[in-house]
mmCIF file of the N, C-alpha and C atoms, coordinates in Angstrom:
data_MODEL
# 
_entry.id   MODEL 
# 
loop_
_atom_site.group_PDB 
_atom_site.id 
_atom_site.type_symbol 
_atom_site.label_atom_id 
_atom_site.label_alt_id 
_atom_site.label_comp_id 
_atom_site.label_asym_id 
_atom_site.label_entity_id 
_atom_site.label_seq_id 
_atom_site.pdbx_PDB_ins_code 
_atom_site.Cartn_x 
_atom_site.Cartn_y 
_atom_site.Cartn_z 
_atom_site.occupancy 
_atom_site.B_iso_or_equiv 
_atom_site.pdbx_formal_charge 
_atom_site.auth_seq_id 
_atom_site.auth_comp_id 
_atom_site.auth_asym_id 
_atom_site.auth_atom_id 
_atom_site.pdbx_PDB_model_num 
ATOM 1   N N  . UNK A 1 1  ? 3.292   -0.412 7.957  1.00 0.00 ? 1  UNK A N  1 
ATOM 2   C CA . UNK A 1 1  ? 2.907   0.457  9.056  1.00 0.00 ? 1  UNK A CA 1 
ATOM 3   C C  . UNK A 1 1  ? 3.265   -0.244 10.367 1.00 0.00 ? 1  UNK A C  1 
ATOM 4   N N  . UNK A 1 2  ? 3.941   0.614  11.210 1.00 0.00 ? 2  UNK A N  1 
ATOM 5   C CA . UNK A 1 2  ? 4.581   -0.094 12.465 1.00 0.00 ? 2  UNK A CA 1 
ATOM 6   C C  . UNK A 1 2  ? 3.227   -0.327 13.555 1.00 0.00 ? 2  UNK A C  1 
ATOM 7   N N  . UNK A 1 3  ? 3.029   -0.850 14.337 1.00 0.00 ? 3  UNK A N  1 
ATOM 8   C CA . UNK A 1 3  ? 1.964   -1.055 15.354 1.00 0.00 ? 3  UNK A CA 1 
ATOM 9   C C  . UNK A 1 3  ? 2.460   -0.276 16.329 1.00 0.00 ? 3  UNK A C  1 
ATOM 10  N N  . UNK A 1 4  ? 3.227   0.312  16.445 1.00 0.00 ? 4  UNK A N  1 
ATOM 11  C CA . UNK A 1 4  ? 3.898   0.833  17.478 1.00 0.00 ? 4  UNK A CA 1 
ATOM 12  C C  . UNK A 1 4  ? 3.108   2.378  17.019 1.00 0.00 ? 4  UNK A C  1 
ATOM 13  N N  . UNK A 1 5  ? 3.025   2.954  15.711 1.00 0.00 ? 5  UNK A N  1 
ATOM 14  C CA . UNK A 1 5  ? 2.226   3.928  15.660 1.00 0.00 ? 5  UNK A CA 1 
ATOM 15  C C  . UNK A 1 5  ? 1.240   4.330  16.206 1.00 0.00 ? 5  UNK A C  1 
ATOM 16  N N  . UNK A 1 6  ? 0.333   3.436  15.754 1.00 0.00 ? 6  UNK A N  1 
ATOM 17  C CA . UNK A 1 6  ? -1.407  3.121  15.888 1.00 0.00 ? 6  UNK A CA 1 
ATOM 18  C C  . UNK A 1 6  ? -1.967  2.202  16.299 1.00 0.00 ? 6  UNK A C  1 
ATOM 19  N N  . UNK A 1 7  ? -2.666  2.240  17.752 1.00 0.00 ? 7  UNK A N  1 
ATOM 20  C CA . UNK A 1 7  ? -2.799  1.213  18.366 1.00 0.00 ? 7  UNK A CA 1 
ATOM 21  C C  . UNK A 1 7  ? -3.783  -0.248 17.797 1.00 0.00 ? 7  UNK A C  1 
ATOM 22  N N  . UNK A 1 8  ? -4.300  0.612  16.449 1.00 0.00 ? 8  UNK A N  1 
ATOM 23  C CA . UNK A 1 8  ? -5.480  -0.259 15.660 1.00 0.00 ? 8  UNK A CA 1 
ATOM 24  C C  . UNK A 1 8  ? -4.281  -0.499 14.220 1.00 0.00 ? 8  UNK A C  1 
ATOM 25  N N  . UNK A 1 9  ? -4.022  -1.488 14.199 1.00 0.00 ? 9  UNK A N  1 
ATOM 26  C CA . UNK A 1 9  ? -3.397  -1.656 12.876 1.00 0.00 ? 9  UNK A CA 1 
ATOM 27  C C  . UNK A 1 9  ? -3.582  -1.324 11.674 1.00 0.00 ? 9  UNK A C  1 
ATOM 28  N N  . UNK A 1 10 ? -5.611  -1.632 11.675 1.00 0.00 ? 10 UNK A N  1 
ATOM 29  C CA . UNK A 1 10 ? -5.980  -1.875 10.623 1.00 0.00 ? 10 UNK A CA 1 
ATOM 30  C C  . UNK A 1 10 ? -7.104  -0.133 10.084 1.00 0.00 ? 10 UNK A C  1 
ATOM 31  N N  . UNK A 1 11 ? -6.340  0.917  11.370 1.00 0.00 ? 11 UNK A N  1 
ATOM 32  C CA . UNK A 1 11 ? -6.373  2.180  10.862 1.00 0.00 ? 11 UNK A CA 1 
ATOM 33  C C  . UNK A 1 11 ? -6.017  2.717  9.671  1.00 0.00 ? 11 UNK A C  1 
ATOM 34  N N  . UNK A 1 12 ? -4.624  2.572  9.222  1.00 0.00 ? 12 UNK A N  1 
ATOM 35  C CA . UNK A 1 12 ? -4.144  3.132  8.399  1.00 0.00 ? 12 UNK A CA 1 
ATOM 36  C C  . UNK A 1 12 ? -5.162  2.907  6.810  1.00 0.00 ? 12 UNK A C  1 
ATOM 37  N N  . UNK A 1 13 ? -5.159  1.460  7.332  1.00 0.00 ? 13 UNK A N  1 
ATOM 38  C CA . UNK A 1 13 ? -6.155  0.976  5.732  1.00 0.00 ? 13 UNK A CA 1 
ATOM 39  C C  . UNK A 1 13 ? -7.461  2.012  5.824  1.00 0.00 ? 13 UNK A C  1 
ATOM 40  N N  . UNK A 1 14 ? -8.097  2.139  6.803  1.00 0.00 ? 14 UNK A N  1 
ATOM 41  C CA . UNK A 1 14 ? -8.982  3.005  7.000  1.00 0.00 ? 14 UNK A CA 1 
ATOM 42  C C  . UNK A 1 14 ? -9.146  4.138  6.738  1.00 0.00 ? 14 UNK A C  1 
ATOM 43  N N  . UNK A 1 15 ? -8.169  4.640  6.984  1.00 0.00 ? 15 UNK A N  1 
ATOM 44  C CA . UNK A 1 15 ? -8.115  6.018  6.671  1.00 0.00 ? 15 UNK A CA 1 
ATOM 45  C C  . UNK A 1 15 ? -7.754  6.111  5.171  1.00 0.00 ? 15 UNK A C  1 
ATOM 46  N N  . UNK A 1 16 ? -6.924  5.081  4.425  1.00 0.00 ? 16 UNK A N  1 
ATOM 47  C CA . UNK A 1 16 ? -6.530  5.537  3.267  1.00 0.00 ? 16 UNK A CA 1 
ATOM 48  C C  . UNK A 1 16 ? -8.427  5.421  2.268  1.00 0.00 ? 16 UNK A C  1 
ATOM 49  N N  . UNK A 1 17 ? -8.987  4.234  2.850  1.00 0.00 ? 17 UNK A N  1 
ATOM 50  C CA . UNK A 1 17 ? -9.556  4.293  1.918  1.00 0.00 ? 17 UNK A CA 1 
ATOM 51  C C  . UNK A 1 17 ? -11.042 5.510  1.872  1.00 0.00 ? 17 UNK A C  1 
ATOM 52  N N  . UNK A 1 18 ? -11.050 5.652  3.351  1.00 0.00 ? 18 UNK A N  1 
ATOM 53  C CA . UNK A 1 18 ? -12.054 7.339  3.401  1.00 0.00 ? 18 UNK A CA 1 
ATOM 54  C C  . UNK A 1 18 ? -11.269 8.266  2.532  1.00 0.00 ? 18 UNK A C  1 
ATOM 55  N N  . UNK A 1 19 ? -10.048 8.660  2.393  1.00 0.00 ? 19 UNK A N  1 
ATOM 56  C CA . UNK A 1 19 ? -9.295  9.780  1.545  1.00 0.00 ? 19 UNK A CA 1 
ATOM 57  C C  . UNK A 1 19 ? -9.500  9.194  0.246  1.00 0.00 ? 19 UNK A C  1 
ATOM 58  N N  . UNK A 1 20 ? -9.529  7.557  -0.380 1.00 0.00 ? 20 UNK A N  1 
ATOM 59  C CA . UNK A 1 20 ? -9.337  7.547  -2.000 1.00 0.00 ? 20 UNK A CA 1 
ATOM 60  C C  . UNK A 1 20 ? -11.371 7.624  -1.981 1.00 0.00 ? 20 UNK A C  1 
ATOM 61  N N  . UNK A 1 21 ? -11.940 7.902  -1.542 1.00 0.00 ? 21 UNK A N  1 
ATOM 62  C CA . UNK A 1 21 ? -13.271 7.930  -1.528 1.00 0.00 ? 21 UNK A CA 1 
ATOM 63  C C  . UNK A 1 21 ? -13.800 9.851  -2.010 1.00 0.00 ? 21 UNK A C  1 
ATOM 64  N N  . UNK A 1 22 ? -12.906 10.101 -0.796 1.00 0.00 ? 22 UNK A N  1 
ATOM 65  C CA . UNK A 1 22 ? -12.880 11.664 -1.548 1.00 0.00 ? 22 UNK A CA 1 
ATOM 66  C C  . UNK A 1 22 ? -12.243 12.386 -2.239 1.00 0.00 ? 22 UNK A C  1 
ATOM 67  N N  . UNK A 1 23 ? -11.026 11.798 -2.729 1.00 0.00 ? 23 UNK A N  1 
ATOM 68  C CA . UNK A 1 23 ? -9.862  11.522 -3.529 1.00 0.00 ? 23 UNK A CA 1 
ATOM 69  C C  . UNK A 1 23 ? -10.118 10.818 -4.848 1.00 0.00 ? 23 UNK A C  1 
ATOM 70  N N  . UNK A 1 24 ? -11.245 10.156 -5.332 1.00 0.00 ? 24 UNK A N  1 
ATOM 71  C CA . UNK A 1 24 ? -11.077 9.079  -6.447 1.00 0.00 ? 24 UNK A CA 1 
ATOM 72  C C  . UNK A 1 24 ? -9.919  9.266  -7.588 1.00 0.00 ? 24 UNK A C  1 
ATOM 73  N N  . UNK A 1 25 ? -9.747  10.482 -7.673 1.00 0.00 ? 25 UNK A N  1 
ATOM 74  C CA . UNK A 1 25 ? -9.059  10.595 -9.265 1.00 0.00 ? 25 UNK A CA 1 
ATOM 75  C C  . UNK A 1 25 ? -7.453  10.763 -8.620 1.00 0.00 ? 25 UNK A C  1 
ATOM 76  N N  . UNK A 1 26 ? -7.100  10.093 -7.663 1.00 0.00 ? 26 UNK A N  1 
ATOM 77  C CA . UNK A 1 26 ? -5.345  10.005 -7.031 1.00 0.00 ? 26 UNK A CA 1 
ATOM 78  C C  . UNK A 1 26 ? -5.315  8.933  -6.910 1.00 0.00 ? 26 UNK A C  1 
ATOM 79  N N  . UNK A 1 27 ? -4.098  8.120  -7.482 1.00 0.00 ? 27 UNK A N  1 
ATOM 80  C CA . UNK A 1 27 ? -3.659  6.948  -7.287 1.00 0.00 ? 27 UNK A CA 1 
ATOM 81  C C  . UNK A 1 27 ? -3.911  6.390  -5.582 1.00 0.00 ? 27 UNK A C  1 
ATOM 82  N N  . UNK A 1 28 ? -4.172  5.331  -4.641 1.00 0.00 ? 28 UNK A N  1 
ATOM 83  C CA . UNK A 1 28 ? -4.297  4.848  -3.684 1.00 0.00 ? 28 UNK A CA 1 
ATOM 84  C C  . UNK A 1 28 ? -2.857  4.858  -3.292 1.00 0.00 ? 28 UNK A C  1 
ATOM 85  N N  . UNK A 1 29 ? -1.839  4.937  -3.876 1.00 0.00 ? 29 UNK A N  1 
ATOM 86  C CA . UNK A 1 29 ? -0.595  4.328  -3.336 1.00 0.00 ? 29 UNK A CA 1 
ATOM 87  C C  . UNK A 1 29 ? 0.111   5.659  -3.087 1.00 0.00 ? 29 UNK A C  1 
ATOM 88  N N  . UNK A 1 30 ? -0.351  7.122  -3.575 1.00 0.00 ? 30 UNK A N  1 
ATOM 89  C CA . UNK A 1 30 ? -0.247  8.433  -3.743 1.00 0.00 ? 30 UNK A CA 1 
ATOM 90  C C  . UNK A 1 30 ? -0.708  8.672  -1.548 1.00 0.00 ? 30 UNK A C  1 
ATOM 91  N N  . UNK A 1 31 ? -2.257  8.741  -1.892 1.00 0.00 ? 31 UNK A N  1 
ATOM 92  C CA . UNK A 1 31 ? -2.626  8.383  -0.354 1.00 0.00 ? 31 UNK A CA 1 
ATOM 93  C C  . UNK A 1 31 ? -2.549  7.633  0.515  1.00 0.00 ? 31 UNK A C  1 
ATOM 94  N N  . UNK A 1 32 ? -1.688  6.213  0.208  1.00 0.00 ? 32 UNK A N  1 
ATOM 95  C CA . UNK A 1 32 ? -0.955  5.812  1.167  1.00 0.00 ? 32 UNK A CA 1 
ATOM 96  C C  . UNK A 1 32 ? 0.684   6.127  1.888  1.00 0.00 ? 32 UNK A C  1 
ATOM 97  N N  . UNK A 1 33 ? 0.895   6.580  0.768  1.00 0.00 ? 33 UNK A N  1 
ATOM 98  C CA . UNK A 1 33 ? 2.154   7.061  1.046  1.00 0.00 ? 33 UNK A CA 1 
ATOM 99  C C  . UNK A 1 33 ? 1.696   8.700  2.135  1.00 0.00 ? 33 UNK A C  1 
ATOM 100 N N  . UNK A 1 34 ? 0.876   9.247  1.857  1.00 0.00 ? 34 UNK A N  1 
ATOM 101 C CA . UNK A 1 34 ? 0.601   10.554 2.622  1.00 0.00 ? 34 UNK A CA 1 
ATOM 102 C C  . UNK A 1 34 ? 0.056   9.743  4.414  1.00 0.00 ? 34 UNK A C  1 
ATOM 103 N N  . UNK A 1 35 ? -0.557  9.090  4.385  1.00 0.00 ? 35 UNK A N  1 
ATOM 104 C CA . UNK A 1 35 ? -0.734  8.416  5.200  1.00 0.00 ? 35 UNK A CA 1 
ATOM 105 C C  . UNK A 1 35 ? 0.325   8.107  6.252  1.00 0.00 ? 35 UNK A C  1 
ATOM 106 N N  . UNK A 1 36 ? 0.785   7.301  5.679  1.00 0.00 ? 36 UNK A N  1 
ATOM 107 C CA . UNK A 1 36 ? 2.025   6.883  6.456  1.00 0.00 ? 36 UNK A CA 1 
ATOM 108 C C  . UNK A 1 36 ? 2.989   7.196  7.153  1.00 0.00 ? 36 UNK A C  1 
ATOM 109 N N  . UNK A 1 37 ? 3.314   8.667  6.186  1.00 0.00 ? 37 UNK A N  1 
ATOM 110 C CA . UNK A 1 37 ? 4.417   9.678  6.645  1.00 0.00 ? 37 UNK A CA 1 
ATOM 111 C C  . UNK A 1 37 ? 3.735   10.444 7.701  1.00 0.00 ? 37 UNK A C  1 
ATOM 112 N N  . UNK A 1 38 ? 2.308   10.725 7.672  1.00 0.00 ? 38 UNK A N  1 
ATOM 113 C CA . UNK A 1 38 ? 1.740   11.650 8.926  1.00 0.00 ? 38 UNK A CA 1 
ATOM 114 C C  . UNK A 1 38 ? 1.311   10.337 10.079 1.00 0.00 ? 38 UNK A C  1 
ATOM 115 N N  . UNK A 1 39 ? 1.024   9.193  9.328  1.00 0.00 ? 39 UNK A N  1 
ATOM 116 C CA . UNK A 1 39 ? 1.006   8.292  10.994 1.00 0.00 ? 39 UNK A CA 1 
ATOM 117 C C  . UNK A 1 39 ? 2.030   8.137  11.605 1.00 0.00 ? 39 UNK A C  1 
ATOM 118 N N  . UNK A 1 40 ? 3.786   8.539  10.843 1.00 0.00 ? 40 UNK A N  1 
ATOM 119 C CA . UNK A 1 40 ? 4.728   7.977  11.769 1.00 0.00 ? 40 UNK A CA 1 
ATOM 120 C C  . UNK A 1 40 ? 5.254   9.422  12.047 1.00 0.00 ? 40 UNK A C  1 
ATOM 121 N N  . UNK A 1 41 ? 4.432   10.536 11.658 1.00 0.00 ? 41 UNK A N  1 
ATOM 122 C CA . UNK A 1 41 ? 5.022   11.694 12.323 1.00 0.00 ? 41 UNK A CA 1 
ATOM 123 C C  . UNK A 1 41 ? 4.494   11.121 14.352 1.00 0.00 ? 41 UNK A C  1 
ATOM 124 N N  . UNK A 1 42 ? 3.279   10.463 14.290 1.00 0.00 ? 42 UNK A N  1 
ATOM 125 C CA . UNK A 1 42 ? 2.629   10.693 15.530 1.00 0.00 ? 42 UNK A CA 1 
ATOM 126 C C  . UNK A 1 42 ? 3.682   9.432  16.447 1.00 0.00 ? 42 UNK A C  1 
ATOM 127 N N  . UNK A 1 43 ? 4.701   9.027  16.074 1.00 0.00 ? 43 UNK A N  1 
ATOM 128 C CA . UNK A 1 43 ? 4.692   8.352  16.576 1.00 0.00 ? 43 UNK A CA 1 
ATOM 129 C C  . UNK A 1 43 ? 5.195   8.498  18.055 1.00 0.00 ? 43 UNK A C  1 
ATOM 130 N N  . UNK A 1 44 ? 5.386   9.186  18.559 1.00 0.00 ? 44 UNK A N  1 
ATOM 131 C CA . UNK A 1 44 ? 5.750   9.660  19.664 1.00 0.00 ? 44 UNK A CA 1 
ATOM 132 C C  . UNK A 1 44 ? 4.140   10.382 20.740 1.00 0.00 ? 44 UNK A C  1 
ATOM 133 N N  . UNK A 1 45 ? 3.115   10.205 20.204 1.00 0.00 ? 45 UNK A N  1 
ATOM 134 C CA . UNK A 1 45 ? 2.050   10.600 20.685 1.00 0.00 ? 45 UNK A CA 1 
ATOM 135 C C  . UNK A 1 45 ? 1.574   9.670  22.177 1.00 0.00 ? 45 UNK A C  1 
ATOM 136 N N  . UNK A 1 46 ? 1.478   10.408 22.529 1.00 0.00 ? 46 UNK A N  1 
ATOM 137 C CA . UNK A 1 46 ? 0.721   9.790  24.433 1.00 0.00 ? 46 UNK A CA 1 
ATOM 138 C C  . UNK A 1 46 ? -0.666  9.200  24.121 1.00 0.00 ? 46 UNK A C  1 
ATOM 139 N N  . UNK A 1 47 ? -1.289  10.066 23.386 1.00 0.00 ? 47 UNK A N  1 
ATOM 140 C CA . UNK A 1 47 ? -2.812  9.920  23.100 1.00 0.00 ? 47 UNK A CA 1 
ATOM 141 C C  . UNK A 1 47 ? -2.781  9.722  21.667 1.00 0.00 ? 47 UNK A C  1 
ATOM 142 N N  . UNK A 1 48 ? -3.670  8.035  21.588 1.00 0.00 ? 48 UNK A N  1 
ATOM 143 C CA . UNK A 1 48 ? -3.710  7.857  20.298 1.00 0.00 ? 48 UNK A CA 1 
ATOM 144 C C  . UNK A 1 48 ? -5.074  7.793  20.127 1.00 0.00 ? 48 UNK A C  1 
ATOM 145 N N  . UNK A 1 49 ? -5.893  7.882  20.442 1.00 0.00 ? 49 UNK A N  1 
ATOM 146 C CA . UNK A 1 49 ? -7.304  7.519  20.362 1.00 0.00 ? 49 UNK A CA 1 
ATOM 147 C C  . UNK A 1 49 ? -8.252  8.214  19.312 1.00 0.00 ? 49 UNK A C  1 
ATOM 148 N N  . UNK A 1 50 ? -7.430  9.222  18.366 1.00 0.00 ? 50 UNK A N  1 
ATOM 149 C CA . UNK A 1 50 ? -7.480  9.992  17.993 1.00 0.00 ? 50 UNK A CA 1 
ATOM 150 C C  . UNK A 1 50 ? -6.942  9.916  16.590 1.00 0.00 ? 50 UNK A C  1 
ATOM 151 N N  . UNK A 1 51 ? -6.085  9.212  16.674 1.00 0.00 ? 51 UNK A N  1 
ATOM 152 C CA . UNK A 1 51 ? -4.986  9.766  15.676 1.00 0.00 ? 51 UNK A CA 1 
ATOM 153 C C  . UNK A 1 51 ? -5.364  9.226  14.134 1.00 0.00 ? 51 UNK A C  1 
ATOM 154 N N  . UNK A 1 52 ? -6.211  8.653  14.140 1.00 0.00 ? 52 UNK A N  1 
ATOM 155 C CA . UNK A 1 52 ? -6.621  8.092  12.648 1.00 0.00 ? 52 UNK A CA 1 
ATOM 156 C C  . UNK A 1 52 ? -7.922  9.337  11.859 1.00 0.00 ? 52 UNK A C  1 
ATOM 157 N N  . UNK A 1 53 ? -8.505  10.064 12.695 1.00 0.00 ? 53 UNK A N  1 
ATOM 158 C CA . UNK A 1 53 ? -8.743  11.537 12.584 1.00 0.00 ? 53 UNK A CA 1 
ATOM 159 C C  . UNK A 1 53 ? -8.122  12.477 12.254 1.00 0.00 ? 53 UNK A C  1 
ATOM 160 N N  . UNK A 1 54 ? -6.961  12.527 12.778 1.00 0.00 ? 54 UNK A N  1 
ATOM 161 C CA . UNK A 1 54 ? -6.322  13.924 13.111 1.00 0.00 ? 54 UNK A CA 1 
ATOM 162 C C  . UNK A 1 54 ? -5.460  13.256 11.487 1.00 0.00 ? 54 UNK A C  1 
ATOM 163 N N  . UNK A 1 55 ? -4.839  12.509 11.267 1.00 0.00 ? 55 UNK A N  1 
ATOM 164 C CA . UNK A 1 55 ? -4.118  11.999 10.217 1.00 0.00 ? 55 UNK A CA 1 
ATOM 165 C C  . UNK A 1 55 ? -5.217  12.021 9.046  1.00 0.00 ? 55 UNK A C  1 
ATOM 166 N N  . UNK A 1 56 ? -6.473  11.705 8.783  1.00 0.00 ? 56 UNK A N  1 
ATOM 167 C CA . UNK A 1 56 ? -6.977  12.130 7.902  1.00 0.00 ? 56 UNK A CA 1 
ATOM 168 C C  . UNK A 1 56 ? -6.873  13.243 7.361  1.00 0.00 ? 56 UNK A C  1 
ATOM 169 N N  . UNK A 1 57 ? -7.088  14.212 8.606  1.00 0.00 ? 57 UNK A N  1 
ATOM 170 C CA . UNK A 1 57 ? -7.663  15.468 8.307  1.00 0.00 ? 57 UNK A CA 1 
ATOM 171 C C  . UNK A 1 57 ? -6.136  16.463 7.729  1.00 0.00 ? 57 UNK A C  1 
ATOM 172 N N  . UNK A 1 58 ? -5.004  15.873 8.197  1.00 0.00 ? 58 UNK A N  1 
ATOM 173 C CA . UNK A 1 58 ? -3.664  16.149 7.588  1.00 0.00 ? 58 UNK A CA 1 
ATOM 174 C C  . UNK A 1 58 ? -3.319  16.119 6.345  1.00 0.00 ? 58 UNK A C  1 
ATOM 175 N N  . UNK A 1 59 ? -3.829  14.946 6.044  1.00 0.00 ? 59 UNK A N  1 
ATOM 176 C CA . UNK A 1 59 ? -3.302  14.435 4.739  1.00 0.00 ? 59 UNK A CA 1 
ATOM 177 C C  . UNK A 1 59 ? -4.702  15.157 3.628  1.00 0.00 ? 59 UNK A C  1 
ATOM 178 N N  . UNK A 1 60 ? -5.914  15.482 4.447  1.00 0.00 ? 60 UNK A N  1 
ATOM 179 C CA . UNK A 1 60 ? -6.684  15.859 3.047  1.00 0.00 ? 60 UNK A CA 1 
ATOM 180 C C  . UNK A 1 60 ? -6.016  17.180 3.089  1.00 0.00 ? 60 UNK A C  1 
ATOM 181 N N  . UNK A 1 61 ? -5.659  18.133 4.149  1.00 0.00 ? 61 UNK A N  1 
ATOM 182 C CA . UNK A 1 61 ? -5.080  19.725 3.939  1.00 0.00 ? 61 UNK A CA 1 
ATOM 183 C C  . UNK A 1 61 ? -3.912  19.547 2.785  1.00 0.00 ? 61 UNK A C  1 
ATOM 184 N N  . UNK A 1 62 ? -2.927  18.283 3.089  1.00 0.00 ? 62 UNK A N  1 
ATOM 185 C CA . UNK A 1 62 ? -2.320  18.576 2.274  1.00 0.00 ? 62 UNK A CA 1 
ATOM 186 C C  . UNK A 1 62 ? -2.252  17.997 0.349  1.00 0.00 ? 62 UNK A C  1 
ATOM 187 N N  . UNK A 1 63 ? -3.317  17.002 0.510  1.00 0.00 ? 63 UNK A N  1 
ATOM 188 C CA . UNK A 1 63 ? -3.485  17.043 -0.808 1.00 0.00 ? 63 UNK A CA 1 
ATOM 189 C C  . UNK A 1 63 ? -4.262  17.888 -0.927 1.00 0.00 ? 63 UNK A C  1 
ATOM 190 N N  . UNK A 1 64 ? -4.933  18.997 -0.347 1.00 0.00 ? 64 UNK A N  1 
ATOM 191 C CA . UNK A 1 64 ? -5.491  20.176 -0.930 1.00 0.00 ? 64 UNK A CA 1 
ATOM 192 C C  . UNK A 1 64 ? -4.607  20.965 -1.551 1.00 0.00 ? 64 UNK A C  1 
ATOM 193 N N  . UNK A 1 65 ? -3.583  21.542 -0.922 1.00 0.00 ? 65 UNK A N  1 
ATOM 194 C CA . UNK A 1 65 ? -2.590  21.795 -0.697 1.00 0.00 ? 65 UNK A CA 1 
ATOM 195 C C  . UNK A 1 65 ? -1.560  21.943 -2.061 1.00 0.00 ? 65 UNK A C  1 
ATOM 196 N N  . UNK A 1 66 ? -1.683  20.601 -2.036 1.00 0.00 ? 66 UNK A N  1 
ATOM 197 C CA . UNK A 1 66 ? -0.611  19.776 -3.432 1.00 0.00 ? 66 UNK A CA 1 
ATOM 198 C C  . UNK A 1 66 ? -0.733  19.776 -4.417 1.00 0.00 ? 66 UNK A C  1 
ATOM 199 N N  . UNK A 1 67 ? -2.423  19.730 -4.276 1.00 0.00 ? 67 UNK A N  1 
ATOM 200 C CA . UNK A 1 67 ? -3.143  19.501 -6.039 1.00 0.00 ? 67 UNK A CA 1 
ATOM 201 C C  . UNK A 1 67 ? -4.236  20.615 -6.316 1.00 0.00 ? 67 UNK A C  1 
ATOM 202 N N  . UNK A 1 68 ? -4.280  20.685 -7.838 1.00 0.00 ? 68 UNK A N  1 
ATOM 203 C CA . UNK A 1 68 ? -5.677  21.704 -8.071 1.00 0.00 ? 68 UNK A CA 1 
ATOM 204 C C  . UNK A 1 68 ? -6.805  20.876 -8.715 1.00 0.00 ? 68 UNK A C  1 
ATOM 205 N N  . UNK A 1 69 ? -6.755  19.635 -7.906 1.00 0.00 ? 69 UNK A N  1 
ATOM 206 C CA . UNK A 1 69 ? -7.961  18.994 -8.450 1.00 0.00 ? 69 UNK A CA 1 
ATOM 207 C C  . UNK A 1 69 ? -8.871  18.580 -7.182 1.00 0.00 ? 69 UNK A C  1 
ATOM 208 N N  . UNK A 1 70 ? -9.816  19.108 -7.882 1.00 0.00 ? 70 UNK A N  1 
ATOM 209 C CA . UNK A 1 70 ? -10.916 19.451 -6.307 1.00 0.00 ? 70 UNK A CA 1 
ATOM 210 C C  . UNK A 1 70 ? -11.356 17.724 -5.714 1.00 0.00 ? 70 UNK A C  1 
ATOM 211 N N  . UNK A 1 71 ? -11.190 17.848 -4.340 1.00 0.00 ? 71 UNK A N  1 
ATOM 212 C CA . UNK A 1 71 ? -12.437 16.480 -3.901 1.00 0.00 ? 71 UNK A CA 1 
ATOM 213 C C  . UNK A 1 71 ? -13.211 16.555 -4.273 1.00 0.00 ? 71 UNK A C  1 
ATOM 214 N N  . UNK A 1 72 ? -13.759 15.342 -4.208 1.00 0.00 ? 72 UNK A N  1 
ATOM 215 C CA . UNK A 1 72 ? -15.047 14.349 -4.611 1.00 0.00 ? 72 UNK A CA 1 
ATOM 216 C C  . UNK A 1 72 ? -15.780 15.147 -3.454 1.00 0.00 ? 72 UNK A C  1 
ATOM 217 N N  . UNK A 1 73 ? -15.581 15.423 -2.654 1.00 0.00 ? 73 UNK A N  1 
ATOM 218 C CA . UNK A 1 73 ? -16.528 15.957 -1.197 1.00 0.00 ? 73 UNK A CA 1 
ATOM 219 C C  . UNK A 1 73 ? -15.356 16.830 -0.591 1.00 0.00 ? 73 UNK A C  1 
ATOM 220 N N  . UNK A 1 74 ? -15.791 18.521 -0.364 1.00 0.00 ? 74 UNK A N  1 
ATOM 221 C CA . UNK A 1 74 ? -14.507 19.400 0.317  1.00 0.00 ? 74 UNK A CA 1 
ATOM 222 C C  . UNK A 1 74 ? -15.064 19.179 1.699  1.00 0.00 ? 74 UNK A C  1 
# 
């Protein structure tokens, strides 16, 4: 994960592991990879203060999305 993304480095870990929390039954490396691709969509963002939110909330739509196996918590 580039630092140039996210001004907190140690976001991304963060966020992956709130998603494998409501996620348990998906590989971690499944939700890191979803992760990643929506933190470096932002990378062009003015306002980051935010963005480890807004990237959660991306990546659970789209493993909703992806899979028919329900969260641990909708």
């Amino acid at each position: 994960m580039n630092a140039e993304v996210t001004p907190d480095p140690e976001a991304p870990g963060r966020v992956v592991e709130a998603l494998r929390q409501r996620w348990p039954q998906l590989p971690v490396a499944v939700i890191a990879q979803h992760v990643a691709q929506v933190f470096a969509a932002f990378t062009n963002a003015t306002v980051r203060d935010f963005l480890p939110v807004l990237v959660e909330r991306e990546v659970h739509r789209r493993l909703l999305a992806s899979t028919r196996i329900p969260s641990a918590r909708s």
